[in-house]
C-alpha positions in Angstrom: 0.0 0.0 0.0 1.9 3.0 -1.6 1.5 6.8 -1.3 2.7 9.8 -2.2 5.8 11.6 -0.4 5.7 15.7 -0.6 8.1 18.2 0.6 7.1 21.4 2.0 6.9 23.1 -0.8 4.4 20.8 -1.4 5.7 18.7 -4.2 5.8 15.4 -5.0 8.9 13.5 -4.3 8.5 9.7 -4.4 6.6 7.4 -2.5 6.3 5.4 1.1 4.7 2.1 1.6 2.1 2.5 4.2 1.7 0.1 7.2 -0.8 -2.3 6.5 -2.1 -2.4 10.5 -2.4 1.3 10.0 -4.3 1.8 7.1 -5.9 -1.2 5.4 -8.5 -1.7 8.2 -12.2 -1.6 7.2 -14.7 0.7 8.5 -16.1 0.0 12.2 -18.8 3.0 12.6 -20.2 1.2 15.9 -16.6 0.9 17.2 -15.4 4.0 16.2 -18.4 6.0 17.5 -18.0 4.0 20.5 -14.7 4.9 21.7 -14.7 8.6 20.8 -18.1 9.1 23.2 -15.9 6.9 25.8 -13.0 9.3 25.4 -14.9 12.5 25.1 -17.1 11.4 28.5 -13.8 10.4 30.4 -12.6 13.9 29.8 -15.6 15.4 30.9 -14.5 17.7 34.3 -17.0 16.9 37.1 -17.3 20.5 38.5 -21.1 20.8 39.0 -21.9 20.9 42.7 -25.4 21.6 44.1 -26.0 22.2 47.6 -28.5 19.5 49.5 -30.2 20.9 52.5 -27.5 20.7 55.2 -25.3 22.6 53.1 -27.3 25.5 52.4 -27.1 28.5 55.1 -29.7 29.0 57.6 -32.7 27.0 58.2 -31.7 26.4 62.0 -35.2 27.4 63.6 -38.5 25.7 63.3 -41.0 28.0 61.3 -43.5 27.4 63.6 -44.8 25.5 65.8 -45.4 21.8 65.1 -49.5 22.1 66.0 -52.2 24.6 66.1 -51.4 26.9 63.7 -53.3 24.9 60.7 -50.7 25.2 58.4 -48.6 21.7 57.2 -45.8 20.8 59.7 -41.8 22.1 58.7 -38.6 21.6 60.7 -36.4 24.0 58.7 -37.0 26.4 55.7 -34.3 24.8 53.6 -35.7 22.1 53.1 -36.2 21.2 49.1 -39.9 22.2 49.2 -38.9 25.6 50.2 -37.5 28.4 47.8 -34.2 29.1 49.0 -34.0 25.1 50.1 -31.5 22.5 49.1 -31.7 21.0 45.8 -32.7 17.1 46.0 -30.7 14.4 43.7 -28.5 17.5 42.0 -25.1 16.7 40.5 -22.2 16.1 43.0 -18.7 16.3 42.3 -18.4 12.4 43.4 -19.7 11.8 40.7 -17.5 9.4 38.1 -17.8 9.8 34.4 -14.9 7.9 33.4 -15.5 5.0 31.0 -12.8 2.3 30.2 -11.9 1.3 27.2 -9.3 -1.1 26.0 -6.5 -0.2 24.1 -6.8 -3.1 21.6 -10.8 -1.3 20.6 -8.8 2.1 20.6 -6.0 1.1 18.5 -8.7 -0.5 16.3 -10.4 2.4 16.2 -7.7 4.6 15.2 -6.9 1.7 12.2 -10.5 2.5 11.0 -10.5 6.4 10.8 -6.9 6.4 9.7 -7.9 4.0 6.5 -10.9 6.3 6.2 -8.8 9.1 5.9 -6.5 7.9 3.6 -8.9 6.7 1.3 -10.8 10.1 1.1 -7.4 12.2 0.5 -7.2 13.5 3.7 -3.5 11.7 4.8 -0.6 13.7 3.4 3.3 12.2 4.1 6.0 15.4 4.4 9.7 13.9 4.0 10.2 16.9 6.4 9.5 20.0 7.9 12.1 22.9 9.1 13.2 26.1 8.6 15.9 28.7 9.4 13.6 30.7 11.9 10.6 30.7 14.0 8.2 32.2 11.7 4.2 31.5 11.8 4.8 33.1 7.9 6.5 30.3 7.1 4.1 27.9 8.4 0.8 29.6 6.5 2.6 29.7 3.4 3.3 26.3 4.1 -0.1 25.3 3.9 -0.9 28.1 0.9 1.3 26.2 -1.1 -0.8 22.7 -0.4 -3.8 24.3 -0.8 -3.2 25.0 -4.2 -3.6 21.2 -5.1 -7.5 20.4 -5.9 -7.2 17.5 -3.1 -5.7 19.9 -0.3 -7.8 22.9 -0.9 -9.2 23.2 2.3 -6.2 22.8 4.2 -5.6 26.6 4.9 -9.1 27.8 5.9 -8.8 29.3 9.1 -12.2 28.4 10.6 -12.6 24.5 12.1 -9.8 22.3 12.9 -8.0 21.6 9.2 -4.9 20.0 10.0 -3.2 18.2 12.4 0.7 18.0 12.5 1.9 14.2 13.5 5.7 14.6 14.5 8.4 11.6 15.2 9.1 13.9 18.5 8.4 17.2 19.6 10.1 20.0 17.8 9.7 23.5 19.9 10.2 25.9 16.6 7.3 23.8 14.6 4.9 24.3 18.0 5.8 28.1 17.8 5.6 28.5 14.3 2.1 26.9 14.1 0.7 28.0 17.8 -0.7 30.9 16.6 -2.8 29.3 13.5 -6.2 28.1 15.3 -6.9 25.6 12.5 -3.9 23.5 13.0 -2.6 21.3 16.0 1.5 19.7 16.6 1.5 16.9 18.1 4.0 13.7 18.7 2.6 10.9 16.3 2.9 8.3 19.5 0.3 10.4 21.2 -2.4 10.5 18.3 -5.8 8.9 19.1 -9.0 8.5 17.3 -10.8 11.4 18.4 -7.8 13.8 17.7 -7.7 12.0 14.0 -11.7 12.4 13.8 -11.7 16.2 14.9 -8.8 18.0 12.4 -9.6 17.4 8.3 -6.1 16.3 7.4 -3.1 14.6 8.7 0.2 15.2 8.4 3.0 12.8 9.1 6.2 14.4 9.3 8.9 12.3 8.3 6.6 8.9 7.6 9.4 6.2 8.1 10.0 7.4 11.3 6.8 8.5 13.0 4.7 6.0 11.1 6.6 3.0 13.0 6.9 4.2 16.4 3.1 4.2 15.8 2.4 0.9 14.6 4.2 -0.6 17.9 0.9 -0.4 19.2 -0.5 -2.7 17.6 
């Protein structure tokens, strides 16, 4: 399974054969929705607190007396009936919402968006990416210059997530050059999950016969 190879400039200069646990997997919609709802619930942050009725202030003396008056009994006017009460069943910050999922159905599922990907156009291989300074210029002329092939077109618009940057290891001047362009994300390829590869349009290996192994040892 062959694909193209470009350079920065975005042209074409050979081609890489593609790991076959990678991206010859078939489509698992069920799987794939699956684990991205896992993922996106785990990271769900569990600050919603409401207050029952013994932590809500006041409510320390009896409204009335308990007969005689002809109105309904009450010990406390924070109770949940009251306005001003304690809020019965709300949401608690003991709450879990974490979700386990294997790593064999997440590395399956990345298999089946990365295929996806590649078979709509939306994988690109860079032999590699540097340049002689820091310079966010250089990065959106980067992606001017790949936008100017029918099959990368939408790789510079500046609304959305349009392309994510998959690196053999962290390079500090490509996160500076590219920090300030919303659309676009650098990160090491070892790290990249399904629901990372589901939210940006493209992908971007940089240097494929390095990042490309380190990760297919996950499988």
């Amino acid at each position: 399974m062959k694909t193209k190879v470009y350079n920065q400039e975005a042209k074409e200069i050979g081609h890489f054969d593609l790991p076959e646990q990678l991206f010859g997997a078939k489509w698992n919609a069920d799987l794939v929705h699956q684990v991205v709802t896992s993922a996106n619930t785990s990271r769900r942050a569990n600050t919603a607190q409401a207050k029952d009725r013994s932590a809500v202030r006041g409510g320390g003396k009896k409204p009335w007396r308990q007969k005689g008056t002809g109105r309904a009994r009450h010990g406390s006017t924070r109770s949940p009936l009251w306005r001003g009460g304690g809020i019965t069943h709300g949401p608690t910050t003991e709450r879990n919402y974490d979700r386990k999922i294997n790593k064999t159905m997440k590395n399956r599922a990345l298999a089946a968006v990365l295929s996806r990907k590649l078979r709509d156009g939306e994988v690109v291989l860079l032999d590699s990416l540097a340049w002689p300074e820091v310079k966010t210029k250089q990065a959106i002329a980067m992606l001017n210059q790949f936008a100017t092939k029918p099959e990368f077109k939408k790789i510079n618009y500046r609304s959305g997530k349009r392309a994510l940057l998959a690196l053999p290891e962290i390079n500090p001047e490509l996160v500076k050059s590219f920090r300030n362009i919303a659309s676009v994300q650098v990160a090491e390829a070892r790290n990249l999950g399904p629901v990372e590869a589901l939210a940006y349009r493209y992908i971007l290996f940089v240097k494929p016969e390095v990042s490309l192994p380190i990760l297919a040892k996950r499988f």
